[in-house]
PyMOL Python script that loads the backbone (N, CA, C, O; Angstrom):
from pymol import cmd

cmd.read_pdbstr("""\
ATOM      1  N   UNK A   1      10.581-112.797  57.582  1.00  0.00           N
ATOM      2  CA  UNK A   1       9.758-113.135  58.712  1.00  0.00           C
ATOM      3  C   UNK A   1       9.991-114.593  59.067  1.00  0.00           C
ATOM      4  O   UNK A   1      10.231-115.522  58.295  1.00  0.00           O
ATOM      5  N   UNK A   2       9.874-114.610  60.378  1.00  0.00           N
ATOM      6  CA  UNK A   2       9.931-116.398  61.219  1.00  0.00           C
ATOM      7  C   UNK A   2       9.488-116.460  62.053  1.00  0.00           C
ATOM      8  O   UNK A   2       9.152-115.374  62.525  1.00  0.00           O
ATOM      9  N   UNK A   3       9.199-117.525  62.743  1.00  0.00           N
ATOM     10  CA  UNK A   3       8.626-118.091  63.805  1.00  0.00           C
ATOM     11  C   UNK A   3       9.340-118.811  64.908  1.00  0.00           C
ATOM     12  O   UNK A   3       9.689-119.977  64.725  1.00  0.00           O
ATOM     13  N   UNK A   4       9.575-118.215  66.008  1.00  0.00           N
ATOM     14  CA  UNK A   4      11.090-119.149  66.510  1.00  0.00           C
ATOM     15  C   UNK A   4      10.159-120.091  67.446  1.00  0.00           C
ATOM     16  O   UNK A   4       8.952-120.057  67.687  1.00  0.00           O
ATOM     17  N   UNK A   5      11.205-120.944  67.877  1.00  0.00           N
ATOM     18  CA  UNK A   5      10.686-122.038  68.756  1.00  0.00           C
ATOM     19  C   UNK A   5       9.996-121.717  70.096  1.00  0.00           C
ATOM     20  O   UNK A   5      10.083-122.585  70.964  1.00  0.00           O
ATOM     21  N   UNK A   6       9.183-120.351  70.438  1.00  0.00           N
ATOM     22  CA  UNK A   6       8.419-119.886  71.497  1.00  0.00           C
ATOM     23  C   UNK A   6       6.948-119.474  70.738  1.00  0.00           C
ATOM     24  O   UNK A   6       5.953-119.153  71.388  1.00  0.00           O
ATOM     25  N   UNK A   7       6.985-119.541  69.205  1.00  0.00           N
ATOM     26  CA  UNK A   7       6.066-118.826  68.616  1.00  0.00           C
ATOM     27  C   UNK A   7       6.108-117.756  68.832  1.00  0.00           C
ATOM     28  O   UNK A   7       5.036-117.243  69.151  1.00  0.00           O
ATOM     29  N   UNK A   8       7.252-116.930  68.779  1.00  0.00           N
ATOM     30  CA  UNK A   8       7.512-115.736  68.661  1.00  0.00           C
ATOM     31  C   UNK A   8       7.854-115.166  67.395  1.00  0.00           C
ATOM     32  O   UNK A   8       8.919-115.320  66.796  1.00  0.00           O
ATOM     33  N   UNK A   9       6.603-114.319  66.944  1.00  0.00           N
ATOM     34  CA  UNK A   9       6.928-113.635  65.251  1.00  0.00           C
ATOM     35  C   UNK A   9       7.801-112.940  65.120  1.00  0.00           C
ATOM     36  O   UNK A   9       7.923-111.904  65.774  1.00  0.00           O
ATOM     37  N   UNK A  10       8.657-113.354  64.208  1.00  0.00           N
ATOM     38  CA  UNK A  10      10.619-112.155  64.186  1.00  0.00           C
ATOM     39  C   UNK A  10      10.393-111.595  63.075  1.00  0.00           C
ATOM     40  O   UNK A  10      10.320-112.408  62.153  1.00  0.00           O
ATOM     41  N   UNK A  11      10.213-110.240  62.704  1.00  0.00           N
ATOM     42  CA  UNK A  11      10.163-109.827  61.543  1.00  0.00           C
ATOM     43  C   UNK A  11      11.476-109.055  61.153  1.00  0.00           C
ATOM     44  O   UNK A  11      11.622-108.056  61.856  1.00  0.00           O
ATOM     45  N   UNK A  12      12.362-109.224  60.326  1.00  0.00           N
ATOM     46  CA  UNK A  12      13.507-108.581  60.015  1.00  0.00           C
ATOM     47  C   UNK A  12      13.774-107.568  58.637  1.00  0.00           C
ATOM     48  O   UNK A  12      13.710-108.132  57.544  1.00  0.00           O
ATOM     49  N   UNK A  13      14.078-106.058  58.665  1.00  0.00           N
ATOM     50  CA  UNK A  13      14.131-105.391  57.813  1.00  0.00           C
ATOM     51  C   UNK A  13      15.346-104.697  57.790  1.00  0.00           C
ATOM     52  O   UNK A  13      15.724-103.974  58.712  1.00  0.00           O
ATOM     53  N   UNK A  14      16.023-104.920  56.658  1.00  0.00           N
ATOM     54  CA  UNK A  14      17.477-104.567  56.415  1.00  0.00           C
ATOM     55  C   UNK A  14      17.046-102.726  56.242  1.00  0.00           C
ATOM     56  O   UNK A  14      16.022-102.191  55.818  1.00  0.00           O
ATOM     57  N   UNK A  15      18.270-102.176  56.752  1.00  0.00           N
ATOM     58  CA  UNK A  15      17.697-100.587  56.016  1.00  0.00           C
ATOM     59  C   UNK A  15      19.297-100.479  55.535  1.00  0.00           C
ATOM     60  O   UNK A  15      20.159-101.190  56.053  1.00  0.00           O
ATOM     61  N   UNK A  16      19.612 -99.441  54.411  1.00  0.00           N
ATOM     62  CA  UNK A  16      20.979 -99.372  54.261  1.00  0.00           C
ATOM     63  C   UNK A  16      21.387 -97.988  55.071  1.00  0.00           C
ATOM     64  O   UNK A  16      22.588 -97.783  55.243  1.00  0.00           O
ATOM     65  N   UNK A  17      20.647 -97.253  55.457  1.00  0.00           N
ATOM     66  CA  UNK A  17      21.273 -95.684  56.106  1.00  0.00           C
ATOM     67  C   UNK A  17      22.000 -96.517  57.157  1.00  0.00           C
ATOM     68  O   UNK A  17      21.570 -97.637  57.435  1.00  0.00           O
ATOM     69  N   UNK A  18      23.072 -96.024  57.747  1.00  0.00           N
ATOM     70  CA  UNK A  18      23.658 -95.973  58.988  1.00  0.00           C
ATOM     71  C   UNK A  18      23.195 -96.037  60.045  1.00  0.00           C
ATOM     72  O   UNK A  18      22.332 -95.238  60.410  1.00  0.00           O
ATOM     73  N   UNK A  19      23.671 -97.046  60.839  1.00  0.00           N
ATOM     74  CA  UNK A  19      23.021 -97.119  62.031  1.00  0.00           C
ATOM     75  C   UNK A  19      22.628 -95.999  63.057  1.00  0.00           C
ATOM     76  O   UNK A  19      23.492 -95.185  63.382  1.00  0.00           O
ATOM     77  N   UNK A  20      21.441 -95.925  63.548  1.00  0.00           N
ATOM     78  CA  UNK A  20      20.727 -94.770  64.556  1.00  0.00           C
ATOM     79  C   UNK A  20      19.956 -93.932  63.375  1.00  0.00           C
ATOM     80  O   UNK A  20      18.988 -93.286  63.778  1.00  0.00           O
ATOM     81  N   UNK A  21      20.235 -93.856  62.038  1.00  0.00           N
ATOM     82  CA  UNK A  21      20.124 -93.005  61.316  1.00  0.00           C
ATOM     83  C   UNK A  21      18.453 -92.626  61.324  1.00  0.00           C
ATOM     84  O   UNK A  21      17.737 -93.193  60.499  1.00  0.00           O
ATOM     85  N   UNK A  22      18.040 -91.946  61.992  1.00  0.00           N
ATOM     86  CA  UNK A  22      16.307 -91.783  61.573  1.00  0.00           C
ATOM     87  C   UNK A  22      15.567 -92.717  62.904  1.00  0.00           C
ATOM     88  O   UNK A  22      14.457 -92.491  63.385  1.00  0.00           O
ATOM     89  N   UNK A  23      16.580 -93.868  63.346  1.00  0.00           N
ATOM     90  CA  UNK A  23      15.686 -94.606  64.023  1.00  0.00           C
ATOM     91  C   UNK A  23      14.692 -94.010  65.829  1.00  0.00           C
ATOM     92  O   UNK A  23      13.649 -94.320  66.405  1.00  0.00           O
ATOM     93  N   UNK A  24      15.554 -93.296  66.001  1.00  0.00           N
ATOM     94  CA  UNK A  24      14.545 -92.641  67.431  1.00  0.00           C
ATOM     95  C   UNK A  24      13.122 -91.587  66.614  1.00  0.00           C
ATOM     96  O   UNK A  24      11.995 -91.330  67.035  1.00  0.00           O
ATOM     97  N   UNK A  25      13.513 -91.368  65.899  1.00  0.00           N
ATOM     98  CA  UNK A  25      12.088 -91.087  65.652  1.00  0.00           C
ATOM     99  C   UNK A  25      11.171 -91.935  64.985  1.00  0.00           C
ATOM    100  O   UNK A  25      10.033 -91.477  64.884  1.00  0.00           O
ATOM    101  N   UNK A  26      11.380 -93.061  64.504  1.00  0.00           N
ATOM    102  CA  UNK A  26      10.689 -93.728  63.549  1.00  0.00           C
ATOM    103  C   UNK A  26      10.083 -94.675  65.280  1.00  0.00           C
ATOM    104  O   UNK A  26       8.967 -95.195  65.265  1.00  0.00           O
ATOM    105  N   UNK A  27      10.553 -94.722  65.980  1.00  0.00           N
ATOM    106  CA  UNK A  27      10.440 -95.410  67.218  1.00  0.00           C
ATOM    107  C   UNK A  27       9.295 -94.508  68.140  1.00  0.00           C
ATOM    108  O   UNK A  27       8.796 -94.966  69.168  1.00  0.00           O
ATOM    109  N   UNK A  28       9.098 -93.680  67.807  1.00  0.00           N
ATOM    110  CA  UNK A  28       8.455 -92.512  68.651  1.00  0.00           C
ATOM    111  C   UNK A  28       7.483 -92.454  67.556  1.00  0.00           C
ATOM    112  O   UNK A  28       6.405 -92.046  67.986  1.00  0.00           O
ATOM    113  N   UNK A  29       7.461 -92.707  66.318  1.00  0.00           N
ATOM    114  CA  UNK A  29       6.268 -92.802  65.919  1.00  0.00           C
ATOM    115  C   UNK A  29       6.045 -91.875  64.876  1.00  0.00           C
ATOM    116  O   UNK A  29       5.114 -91.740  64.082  1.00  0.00           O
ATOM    117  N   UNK A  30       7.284 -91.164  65.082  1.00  0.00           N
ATOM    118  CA  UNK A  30       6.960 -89.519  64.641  1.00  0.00           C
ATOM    119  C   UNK A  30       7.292 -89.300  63.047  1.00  0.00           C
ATOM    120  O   UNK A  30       7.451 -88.099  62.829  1.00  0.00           O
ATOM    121  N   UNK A  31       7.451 -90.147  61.812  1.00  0.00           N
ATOM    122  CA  UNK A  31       8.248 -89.883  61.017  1.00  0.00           C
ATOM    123  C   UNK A  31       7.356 -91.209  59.973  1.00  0.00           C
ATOM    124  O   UNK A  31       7.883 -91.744  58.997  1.00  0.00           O
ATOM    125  N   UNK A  32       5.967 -91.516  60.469  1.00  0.00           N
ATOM    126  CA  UNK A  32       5.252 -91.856  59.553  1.00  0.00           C
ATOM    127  C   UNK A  32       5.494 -93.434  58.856  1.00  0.00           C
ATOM    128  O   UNK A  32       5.065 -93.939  57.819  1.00  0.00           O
ATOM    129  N   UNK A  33       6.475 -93.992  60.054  1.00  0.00           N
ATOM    130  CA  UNK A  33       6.611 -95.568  58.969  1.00  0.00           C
ATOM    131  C   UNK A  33       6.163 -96.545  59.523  1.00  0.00           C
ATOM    132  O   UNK A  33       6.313 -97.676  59.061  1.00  0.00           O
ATOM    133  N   UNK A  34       5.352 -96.220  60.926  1.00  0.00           N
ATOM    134  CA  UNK A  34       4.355 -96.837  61.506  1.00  0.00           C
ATOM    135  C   UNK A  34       5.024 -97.869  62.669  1.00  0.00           C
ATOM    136  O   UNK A  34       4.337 -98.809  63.070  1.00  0.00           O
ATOM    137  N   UNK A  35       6.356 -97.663  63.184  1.00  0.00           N
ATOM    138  CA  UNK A  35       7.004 -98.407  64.235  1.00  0.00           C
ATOM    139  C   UNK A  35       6.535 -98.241  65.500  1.00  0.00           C
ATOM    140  O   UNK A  35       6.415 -99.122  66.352  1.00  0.00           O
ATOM    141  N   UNK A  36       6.115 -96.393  65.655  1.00  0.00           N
ATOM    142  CA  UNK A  36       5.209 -96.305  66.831  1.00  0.00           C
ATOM    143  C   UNK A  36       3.617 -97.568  66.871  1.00  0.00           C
ATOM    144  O   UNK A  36       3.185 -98.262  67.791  1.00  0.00           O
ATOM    145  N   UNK A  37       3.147 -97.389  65.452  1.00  0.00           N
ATOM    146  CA  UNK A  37       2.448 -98.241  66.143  1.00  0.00           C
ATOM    147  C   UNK A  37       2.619 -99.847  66.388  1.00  0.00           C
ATOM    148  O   UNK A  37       1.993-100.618  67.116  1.00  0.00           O
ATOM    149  N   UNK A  38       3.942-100.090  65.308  1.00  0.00           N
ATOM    150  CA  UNK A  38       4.057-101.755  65.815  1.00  0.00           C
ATOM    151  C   UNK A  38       4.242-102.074  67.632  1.00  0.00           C
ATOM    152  O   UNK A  38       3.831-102.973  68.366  1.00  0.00           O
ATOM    153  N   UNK A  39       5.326-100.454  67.921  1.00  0.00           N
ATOM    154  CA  UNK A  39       4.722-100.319  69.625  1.00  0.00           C
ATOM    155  C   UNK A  39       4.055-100.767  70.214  1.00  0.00           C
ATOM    156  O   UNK A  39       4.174-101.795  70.880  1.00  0.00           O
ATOM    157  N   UNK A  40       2.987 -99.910  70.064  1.00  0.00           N
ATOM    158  CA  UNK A  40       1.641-100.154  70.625  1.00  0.00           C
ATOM    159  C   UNK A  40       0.855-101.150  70.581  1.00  0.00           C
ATOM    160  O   UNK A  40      -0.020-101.460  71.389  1.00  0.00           O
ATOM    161  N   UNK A  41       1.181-101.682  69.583  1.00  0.00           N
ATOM    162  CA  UNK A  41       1.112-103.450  69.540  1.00  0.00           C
ATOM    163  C   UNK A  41       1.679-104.532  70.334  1.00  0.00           C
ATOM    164  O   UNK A  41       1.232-105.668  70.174  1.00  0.00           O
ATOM    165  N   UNK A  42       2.447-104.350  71.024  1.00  0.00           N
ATOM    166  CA  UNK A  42       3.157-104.936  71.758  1.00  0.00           C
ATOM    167  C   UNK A  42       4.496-105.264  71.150  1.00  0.00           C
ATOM    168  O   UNK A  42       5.104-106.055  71.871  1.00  0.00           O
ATOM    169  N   UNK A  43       5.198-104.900  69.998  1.00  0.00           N
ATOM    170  CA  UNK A  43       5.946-105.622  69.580  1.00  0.00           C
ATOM    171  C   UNK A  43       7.226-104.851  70.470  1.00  0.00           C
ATOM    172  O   UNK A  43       7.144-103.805  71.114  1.00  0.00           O
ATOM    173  N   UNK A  44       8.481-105.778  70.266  1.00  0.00           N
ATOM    174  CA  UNK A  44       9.977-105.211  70.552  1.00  0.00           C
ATOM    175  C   UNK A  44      10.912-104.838  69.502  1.00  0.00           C
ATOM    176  O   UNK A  44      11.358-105.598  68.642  1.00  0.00           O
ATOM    177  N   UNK A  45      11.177-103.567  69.651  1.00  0.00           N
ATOM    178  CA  UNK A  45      12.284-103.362  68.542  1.00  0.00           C
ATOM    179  C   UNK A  45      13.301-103.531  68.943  1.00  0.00           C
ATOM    180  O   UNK A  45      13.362-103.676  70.164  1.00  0.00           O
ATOM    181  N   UNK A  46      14.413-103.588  68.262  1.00  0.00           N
ATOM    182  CA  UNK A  46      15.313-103.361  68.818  1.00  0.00           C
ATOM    183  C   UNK A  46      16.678-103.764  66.891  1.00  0.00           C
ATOM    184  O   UNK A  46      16.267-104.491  65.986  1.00  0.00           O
ATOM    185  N   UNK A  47      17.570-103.326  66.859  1.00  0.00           N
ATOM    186  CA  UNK A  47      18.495-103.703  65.773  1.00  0.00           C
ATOM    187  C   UNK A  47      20.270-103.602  65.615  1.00  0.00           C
ATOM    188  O   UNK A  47      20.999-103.410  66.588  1.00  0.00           O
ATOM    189  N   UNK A  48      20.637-103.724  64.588  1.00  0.00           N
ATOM    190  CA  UNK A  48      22.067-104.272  65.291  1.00  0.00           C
ATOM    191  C   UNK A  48      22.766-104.179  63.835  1.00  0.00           C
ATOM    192  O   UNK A  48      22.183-104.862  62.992  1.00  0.00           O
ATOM    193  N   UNK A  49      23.643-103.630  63.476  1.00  0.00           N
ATOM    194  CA  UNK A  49      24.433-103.543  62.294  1.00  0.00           C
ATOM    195  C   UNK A  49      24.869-104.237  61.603  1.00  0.00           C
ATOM    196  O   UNK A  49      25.871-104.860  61.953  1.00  0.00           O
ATOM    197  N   UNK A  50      24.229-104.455  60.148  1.00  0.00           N
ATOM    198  CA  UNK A  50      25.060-105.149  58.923  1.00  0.00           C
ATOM    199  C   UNK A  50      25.895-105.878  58.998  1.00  0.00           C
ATOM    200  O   UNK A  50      26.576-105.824  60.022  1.00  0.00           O
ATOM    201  N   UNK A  51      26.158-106.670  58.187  1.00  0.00           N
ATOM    202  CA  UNK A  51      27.602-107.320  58.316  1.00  0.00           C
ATOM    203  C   UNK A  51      28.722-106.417  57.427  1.00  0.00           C
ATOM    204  O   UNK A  51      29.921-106.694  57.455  1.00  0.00           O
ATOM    205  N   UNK A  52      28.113-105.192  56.559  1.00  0.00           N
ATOM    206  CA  UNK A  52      29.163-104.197  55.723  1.00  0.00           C
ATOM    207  C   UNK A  52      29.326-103.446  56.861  1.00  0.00           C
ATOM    208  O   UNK A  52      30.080-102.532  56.531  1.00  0.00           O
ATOM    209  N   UNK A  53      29.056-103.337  57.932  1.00  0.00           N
ATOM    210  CA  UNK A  53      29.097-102.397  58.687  1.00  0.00           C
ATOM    211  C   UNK A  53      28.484-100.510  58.451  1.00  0.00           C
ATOM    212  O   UNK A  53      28.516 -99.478  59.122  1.00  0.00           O
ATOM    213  N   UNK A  54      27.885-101.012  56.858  1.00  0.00           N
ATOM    214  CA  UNK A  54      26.918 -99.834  56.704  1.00  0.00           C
ATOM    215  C   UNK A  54      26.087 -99.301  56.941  1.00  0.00           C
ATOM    216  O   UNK A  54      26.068 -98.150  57.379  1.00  0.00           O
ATOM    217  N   UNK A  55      25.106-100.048  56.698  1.00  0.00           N
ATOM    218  CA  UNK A  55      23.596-100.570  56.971  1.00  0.00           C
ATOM    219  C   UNK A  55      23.583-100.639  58.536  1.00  0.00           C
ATOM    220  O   UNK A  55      24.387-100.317  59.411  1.00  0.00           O
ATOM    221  N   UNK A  56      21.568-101.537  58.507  1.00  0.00           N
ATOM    222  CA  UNK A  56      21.236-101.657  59.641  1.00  0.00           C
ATOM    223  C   UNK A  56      20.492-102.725  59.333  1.00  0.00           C
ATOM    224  O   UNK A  56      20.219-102.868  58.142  1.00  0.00           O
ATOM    225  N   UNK A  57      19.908-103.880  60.459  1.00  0.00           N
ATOM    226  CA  UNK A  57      19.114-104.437  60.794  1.00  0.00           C
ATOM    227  C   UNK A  57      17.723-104.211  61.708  1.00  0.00           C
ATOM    228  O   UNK A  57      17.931-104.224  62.921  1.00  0.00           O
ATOM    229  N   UNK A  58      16.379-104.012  61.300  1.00  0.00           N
ATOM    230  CA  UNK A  58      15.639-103.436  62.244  1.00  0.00           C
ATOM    231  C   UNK A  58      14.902-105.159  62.546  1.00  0.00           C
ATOM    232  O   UNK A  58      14.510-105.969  61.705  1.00  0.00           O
ATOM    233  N   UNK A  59      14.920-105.254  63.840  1.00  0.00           N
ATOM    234  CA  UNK A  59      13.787-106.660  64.165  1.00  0.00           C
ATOM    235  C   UNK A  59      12.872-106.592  65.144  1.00  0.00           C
ATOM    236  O   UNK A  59      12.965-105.998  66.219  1.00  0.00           O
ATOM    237  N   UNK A  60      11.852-107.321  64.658  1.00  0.00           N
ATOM    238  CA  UNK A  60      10.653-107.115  65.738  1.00  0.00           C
ATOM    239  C   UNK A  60      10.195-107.971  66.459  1.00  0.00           C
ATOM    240  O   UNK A  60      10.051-108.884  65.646  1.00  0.00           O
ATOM    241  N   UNK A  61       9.896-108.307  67.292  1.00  0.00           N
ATOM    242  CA  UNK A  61       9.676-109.293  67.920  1.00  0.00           C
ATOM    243  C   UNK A  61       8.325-109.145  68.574  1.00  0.00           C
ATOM    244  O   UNK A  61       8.077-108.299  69.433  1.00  0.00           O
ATOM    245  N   UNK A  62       7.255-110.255  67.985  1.00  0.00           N
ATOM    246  CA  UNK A  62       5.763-109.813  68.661  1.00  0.00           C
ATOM    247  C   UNK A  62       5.302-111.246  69.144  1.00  0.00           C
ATOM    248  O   UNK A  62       5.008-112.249  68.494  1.00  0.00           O
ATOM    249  N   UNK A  63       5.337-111.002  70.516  1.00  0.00           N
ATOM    250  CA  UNK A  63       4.844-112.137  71.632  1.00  0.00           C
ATOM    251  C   UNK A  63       3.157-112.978  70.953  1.00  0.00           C
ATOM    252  O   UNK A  63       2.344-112.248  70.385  1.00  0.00           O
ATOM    253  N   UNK A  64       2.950-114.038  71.074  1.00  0.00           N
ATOM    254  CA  UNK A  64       1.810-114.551  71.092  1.00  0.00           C
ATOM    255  C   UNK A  64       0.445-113.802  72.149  1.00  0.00           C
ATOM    256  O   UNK A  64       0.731-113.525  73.313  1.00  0.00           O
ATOM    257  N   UNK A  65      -0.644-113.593  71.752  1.00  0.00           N
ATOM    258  CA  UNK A  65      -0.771-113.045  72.674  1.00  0.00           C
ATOM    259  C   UNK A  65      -2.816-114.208  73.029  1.00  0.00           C
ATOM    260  O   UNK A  65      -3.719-113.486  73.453  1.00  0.00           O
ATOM    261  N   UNK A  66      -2.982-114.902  72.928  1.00  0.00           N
ATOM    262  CA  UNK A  66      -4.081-115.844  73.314  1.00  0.00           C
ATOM    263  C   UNK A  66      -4.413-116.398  72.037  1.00  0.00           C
ATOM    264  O   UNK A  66      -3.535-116.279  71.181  1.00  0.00           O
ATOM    265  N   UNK A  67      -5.570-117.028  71.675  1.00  0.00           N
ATOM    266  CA  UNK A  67      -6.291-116.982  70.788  1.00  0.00           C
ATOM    267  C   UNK A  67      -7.674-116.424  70.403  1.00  0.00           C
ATOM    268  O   UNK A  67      -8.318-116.744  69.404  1.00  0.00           O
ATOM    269  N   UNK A  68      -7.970-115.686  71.195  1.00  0.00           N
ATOM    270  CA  UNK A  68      -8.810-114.684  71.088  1.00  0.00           C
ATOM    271  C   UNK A  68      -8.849-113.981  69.956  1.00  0.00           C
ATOM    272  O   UNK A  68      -7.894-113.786  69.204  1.00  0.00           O
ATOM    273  N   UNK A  69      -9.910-113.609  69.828  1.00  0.00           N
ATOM    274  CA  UNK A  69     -10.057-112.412  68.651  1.00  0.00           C
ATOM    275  C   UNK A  69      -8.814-111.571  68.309  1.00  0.00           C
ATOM    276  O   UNK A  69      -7.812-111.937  68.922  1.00  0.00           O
ATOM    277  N   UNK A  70      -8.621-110.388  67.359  1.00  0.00           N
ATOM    278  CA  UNK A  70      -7.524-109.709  67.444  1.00  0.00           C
ATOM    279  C   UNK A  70      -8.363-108.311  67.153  1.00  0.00           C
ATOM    280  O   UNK A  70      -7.733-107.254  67.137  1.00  0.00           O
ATOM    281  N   UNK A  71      -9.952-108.317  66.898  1.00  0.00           N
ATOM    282  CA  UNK A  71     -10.384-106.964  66.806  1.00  0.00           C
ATOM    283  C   UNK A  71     -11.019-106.715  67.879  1.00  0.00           C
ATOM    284  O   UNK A  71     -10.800-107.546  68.760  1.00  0.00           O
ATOM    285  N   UNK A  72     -11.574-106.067  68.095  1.00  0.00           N
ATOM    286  CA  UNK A  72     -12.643-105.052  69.046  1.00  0.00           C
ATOM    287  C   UNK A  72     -13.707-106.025  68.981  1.00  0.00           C
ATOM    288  O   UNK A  72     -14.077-106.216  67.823  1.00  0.00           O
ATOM    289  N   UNK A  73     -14.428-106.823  70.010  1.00  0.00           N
ATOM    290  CA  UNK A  73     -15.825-107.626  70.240  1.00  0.00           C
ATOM    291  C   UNK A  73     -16.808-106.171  70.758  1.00  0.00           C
ATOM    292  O   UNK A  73     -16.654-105.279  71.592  1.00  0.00           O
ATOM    293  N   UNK A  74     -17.996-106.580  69.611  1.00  0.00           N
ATOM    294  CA  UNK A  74     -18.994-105.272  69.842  1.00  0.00           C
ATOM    295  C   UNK A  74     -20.387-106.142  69.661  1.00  0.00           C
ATOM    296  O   UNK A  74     -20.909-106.500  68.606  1.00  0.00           O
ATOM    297  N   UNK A  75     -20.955-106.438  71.417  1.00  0.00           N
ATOM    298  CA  UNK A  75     -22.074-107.298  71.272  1.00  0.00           C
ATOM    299  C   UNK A  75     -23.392-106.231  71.126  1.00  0.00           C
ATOM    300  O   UNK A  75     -23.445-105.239  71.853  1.00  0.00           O
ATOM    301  N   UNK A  76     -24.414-106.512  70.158  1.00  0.00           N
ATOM    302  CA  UNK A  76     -25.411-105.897  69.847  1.00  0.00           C
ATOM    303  C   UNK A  76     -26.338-105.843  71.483  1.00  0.00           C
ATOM    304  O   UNK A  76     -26.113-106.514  72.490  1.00  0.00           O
ATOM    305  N   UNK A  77     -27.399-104.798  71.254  1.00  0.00           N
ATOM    306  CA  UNK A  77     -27.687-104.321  72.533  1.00  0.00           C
ATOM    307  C   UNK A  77     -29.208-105.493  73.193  1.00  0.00           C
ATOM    308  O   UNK A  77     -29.687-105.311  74.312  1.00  0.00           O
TER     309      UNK A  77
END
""", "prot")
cmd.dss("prot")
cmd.show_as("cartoon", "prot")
cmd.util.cbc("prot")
cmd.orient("prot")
């Protein structure tokens, strides 16, 4: 994980399967490793192959988004 010079959080996860391998569904959410919801979070996926040319690189990229809260505000009645 880093912080680049926009304050943009880069999170980087090596996978060794082959590139594409699993990844449209892990992107759709559908296959339980929770990328759909880094989605829905706003984040960007996107990744790019190893330097063995085996593997994969998965990175995320999640925008700043105020300083506001980050849960649900629930004012009593």
């Amino acid at each position: 994980m880093s912080v680049d010079e926009d304050d943009v959080l880069l999170v980087d996860v090596t996978d060794p399967r082959p590139a594409g391998h699993g990844l449209d569904e892990a992107l759709l959410g559908s296959d339980g490793t929770g990328m759909g919801f880094v989605r829905q979070l706003g984040g960007e996926v996107s990744w790019f192959p190893d330097e063995s040319g085996s593997g994969k690189t998965i990175r995320v990229r999640m925008q700043p988004r105020g300083l506001g809260p980050t849960f649900p505000v629930v004012e009593a009645p």
